[in-house]
VMD Tcl script that builds the backbone (N, CA, C; Angstrom):
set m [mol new atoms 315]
animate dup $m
set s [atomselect $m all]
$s set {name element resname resid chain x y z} {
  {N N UNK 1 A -51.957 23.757 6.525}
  {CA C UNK 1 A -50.568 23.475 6.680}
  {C C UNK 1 A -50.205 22.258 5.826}
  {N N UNK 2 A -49.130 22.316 5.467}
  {CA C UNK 2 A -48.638 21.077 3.851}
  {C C UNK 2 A -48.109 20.350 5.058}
  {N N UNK 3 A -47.973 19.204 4.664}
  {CA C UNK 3 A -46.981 17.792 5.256}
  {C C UNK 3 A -45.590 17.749 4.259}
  {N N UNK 4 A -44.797 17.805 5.629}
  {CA C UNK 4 A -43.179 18.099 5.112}
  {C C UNK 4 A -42.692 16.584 5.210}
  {N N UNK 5 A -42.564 16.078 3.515}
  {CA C UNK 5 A -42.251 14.835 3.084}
  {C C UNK 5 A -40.556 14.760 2.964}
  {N N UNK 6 A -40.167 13.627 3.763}
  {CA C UNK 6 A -38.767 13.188 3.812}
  {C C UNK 6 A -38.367 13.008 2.391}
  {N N UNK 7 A -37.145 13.341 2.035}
  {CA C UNK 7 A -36.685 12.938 0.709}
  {C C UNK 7 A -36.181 12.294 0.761}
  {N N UNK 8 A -36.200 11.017 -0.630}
  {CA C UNK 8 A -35.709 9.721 -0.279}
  {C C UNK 8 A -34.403 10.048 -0.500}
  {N N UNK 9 A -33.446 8.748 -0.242}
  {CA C UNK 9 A -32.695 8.908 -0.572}
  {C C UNK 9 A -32.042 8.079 -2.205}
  {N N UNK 10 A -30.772 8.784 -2.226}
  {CA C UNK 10 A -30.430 8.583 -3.196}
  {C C UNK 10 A -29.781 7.237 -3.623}
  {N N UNK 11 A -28.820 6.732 -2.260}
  {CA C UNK 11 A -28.268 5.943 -2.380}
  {C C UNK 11 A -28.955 4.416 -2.089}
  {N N UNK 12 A -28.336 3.351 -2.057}
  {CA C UNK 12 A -28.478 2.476 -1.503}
  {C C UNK 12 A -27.676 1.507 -1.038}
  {N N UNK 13 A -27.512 0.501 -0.127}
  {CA C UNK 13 A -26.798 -0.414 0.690}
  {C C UNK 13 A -25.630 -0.532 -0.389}
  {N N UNK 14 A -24.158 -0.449 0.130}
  {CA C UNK 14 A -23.547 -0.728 -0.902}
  {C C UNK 14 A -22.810 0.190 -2.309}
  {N N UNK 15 A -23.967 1.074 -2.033}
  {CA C UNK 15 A -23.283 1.547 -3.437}
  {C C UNK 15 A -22.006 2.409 -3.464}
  {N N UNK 16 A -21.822 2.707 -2.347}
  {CA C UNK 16 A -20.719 3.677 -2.135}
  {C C UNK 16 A -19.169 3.383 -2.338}
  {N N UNK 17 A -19.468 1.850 -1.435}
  {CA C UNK 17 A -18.424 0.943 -1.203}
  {C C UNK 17 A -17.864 0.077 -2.671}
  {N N UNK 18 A -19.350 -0.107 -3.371}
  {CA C UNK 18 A -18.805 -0.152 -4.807}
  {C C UNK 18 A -17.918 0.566 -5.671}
  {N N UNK 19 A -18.025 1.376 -5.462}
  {CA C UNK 19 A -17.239 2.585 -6.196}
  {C C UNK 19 A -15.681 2.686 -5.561}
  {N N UNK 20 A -15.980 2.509 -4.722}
  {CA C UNK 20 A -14.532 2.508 -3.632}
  {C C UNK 20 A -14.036 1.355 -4.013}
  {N N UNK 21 A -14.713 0.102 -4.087}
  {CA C UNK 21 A -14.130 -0.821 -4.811}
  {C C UNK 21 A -13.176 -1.217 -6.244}
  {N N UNK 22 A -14.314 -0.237 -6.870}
  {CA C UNK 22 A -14.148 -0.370 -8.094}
  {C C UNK 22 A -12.628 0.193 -8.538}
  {N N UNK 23 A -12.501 1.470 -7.782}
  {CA C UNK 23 A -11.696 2.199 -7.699}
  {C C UNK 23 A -10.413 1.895 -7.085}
  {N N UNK 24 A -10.215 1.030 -6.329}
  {CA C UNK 24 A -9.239 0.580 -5.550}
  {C C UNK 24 A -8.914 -0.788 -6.083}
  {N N UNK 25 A -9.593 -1.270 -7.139}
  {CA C UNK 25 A -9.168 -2.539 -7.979}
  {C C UNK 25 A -8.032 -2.010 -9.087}
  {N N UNK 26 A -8.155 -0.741 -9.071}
  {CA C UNK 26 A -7.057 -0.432 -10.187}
  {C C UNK 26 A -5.422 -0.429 -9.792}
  {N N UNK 27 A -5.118 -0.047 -8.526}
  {CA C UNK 27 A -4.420 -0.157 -7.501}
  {C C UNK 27 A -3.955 -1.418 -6.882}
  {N N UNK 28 A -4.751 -1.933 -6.131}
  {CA C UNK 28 A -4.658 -2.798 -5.260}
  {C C UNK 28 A -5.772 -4.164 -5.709}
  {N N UNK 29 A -5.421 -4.935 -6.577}
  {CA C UNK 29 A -6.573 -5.875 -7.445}
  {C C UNK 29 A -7.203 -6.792 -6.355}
  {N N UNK 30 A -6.778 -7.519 -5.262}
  {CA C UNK 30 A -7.268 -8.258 -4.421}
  {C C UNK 30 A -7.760 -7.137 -3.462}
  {N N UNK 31 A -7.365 -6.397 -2.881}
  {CA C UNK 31 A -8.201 -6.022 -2.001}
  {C C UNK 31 A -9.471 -4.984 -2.843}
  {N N UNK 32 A -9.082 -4.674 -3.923}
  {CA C UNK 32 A -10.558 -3.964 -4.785}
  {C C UNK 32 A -11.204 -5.082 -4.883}
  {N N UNK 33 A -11.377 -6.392 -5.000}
  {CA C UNK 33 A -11.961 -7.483 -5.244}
  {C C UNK 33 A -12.751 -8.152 -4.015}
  {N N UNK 34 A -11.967 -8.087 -2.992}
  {CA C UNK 34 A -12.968 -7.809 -1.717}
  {C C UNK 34 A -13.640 -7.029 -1.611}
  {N N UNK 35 A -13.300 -5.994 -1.239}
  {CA C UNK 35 A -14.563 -4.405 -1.188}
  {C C UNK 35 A -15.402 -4.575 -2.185}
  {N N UNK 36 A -15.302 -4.970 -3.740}
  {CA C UNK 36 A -16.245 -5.170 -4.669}
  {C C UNK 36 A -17.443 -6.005 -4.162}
  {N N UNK 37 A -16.665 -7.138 -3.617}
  {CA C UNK 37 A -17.759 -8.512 -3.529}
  {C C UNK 37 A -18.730 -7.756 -2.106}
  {N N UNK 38 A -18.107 -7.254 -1.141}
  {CA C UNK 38 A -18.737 -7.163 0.107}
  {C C UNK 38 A -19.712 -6.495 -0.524}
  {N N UNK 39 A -19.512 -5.151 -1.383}
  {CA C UNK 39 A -20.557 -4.003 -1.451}
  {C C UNK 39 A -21.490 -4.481 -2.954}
  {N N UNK 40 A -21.154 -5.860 -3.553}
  {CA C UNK 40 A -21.691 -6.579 -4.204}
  {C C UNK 40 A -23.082 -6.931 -3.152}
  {N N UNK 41 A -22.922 -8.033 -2.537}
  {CA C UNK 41 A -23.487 -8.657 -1.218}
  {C C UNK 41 A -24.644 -8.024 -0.500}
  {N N UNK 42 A -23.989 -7.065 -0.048}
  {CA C UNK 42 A -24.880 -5.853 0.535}
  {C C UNK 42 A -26.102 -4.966 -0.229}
  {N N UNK 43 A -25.528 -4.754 -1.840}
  {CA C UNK 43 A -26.983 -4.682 -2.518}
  {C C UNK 43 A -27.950 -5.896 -3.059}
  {N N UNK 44 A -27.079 -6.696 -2.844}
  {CA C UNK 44 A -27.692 -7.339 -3.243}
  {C C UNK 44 A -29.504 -8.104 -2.291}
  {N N UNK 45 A -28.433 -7.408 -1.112}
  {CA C UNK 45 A -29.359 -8.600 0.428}
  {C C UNK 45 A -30.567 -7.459 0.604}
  {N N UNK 46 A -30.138 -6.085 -0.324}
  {CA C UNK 46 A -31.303 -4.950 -0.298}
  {C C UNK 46 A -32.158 -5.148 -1.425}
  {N N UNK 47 A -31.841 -5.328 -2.415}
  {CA C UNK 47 A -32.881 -6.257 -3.564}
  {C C UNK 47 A -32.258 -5.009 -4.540}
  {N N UNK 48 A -31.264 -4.087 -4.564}
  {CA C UNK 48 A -30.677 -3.208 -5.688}
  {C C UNK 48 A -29.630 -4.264 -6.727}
  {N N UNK 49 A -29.327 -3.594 -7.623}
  {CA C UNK 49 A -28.322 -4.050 -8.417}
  {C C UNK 49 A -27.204 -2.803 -8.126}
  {N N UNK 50 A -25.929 -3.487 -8.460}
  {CA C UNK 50 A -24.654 -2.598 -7.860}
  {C C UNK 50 A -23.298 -2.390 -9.468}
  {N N UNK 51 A -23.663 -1.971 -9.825}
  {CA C UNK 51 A -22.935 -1.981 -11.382}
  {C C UNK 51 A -21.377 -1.573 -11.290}
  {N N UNK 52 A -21.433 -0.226 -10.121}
  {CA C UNK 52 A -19.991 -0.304 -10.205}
  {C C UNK 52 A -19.154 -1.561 -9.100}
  {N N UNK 53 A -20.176 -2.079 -8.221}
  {CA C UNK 53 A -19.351 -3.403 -7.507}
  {C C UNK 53 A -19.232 -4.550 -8.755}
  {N N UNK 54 A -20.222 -4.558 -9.069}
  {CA C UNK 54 A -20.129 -5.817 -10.274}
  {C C UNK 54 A -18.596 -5.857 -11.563}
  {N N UNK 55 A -18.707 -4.085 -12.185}
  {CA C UNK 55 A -17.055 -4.063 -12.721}
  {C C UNK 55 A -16.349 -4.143 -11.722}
  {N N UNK 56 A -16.336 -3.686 -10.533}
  {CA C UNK 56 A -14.808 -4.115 -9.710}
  {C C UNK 56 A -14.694 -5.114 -8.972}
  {N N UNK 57 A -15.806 -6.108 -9.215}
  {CA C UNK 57 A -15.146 -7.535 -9.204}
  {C C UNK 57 A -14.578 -8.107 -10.615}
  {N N UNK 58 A -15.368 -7.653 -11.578}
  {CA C UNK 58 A -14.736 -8.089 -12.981}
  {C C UNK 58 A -13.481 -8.126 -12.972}
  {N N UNK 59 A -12.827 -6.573 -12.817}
  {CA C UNK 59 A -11.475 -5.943 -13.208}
  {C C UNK 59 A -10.532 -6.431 -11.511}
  {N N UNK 60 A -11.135 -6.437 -10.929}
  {CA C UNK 60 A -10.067 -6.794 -9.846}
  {C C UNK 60 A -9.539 -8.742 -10.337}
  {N N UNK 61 A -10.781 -9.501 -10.558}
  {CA C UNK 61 A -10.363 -10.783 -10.892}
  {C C UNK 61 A -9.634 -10.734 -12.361}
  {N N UNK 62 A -9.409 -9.798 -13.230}
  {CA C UNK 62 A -8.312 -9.834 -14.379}
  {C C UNK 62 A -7.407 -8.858 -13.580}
  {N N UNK 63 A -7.121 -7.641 -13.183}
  {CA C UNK 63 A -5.895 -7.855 -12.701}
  {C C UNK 63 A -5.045 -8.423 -11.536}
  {N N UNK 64 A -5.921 -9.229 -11.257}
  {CA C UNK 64 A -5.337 -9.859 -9.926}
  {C C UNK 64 A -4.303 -11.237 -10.913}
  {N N UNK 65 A -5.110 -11.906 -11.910}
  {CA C UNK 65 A -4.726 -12.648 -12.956}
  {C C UNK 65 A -3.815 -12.156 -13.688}
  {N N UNK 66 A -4.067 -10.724 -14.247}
  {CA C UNK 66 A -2.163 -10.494 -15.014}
  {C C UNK 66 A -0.842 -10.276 -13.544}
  {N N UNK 67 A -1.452 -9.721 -12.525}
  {CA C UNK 67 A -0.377 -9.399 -11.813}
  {C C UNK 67 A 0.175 -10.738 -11.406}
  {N N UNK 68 A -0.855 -11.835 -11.142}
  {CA C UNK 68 A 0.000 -13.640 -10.654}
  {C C UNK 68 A 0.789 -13.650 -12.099}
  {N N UNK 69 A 0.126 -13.113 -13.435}
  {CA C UNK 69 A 1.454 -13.940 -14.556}
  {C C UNK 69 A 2.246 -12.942 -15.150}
  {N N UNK 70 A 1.997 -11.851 -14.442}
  {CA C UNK 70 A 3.399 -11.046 -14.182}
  {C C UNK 70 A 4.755 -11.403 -13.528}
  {N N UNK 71 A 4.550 -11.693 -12.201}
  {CA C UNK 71 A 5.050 -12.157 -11.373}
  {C C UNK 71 A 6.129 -13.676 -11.585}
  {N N UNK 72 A 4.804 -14.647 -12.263}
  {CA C UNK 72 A 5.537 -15.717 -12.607}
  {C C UNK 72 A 6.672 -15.373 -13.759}
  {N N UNK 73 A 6.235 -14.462 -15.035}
  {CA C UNK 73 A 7.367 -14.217 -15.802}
  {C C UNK 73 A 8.370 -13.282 -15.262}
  {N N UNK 74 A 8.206 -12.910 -14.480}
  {CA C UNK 74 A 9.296 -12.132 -14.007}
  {C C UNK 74 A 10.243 -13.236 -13.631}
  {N N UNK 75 A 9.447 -13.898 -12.308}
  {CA C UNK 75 A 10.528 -15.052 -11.924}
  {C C UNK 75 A 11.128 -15.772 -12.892}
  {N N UNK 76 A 10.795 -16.376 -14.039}
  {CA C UNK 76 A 10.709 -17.012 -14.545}
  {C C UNK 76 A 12.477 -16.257 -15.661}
  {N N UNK 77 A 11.888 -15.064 -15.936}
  {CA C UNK 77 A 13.230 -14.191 -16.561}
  {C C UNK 77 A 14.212 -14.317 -15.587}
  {N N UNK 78 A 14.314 -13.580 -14.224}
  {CA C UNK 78 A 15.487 -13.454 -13.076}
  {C C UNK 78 A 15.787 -15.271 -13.770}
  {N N UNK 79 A 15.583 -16.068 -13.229}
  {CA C UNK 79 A 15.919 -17.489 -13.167}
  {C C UNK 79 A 16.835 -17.572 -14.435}
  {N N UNK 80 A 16.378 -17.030 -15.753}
  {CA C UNK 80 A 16.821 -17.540 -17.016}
  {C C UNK 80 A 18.059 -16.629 -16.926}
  {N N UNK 81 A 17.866 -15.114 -16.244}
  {CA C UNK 81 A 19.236 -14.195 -16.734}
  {C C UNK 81 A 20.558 -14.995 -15.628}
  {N N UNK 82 A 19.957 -15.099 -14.600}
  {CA C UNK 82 A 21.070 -16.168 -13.471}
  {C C UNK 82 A 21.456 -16.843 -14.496}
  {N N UNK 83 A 20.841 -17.762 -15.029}
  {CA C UNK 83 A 21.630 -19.390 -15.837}
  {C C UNK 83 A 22.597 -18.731 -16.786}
  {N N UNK 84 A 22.106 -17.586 -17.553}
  {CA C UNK 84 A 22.732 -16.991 -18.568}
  {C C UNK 84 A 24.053 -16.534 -18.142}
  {N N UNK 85 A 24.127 -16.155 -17.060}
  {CA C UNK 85 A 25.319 -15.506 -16.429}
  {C C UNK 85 A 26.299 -16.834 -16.452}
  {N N UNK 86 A 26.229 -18.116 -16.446}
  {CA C UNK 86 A 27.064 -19.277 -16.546}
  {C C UNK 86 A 27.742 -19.831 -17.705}
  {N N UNK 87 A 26.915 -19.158 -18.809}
  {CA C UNK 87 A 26.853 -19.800 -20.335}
  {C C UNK 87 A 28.572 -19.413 -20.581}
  {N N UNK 88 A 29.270 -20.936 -20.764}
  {CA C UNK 88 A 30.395 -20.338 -21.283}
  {C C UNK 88 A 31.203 -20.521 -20.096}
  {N N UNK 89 A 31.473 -20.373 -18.618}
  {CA C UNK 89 A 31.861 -20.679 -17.712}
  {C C UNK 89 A 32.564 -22.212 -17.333}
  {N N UNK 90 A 33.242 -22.328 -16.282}
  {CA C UNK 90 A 33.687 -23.360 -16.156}
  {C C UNK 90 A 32.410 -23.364 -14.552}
  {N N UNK 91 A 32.705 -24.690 -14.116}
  {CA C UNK 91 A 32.265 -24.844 -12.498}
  {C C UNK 91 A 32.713 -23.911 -11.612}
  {N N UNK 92 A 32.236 -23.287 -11.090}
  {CA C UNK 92 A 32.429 -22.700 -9.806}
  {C C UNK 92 A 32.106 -21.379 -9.312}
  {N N UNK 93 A 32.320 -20.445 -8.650}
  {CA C UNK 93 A 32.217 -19.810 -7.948}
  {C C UNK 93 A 32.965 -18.372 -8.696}
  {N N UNK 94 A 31.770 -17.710 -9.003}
  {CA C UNK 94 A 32.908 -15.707 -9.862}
  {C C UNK 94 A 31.441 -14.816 -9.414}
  {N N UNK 95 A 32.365 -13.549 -9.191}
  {CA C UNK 95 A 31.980 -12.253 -8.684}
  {C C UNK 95 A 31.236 -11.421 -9.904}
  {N N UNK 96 A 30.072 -11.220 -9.746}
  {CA C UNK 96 A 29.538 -9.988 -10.668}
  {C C UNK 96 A 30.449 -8.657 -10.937}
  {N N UNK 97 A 30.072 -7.994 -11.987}
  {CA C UNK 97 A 30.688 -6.000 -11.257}
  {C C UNK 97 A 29.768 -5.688 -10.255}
  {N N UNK 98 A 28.627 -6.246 -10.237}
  {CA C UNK 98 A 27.937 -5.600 -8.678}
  {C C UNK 98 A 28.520 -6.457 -7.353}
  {N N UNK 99 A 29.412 -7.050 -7.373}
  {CA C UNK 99 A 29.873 -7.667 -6.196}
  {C C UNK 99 A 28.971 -8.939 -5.852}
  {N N UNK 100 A 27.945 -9.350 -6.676}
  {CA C UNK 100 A 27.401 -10.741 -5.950}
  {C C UNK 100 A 28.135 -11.548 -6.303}
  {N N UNK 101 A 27.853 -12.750 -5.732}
  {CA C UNK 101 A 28.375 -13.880 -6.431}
  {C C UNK 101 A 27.593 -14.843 -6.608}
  {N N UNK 102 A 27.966 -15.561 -7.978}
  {CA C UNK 102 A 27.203 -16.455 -8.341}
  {C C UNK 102 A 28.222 -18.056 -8.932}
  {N N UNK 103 A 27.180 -18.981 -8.641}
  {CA C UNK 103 A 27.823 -20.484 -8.636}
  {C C UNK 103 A 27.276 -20.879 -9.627}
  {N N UNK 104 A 28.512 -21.346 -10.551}
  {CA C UNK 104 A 27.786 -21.890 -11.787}
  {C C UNK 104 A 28.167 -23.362 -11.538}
  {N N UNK 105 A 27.457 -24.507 -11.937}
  {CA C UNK 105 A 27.450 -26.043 -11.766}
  {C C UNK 105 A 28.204 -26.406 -13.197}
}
mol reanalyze $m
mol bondsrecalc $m
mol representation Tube
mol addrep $m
């Protein structure tokens, strides 16, 4: 009679969650950047290397970085098109065509 040998497995600690990481950094850059690091961590505490956690900490920490200087130029435009809306104005208080209103100093 043969001895019926377990097959190893394929995976290891982590690697799954890497991928899920990796994958969810394209989307969602901070929280792919967590899931990266955790399923980073986890192969790591198994003695594997984790390649797709390792790019989706890469890519989650650059787009987590364009989306903050996205953000700031955005603000940064709204702020400039407001002022622009004054250029030429006297002091005070006028109605957009969209009905806001805005105060020019």
């Amino acid at each position: 009679m043969s001895e019926v040998k377990q097959p190893t497995p394929d995976t290891y600690p982590g690697k799954t969650l890497g991928i899920v990481g990796l994958i969810v950094s394209f989307f969602a850059s901070l929280i792919g950047l967590i899931i990266s690091i955790i399923a980073f961590n986890q192969s790591k505490a198994a003695g594997y290397k984790n390649t797709p956690a390792k790019v989706g900490i890469i890519l989650g920490i650059i787009f987590l970085i364009l989306g903050i200087i996205g953000v700031i130029i955005g603000i940064t435009l709204g702020v400039a098109g407001v002022n622009s809306l004054c250029d030429g104005l006297d002091a005070g208080t006028y109605e957009t065509t969209t009905g806001e209103a805005v105060t020019c100093d």
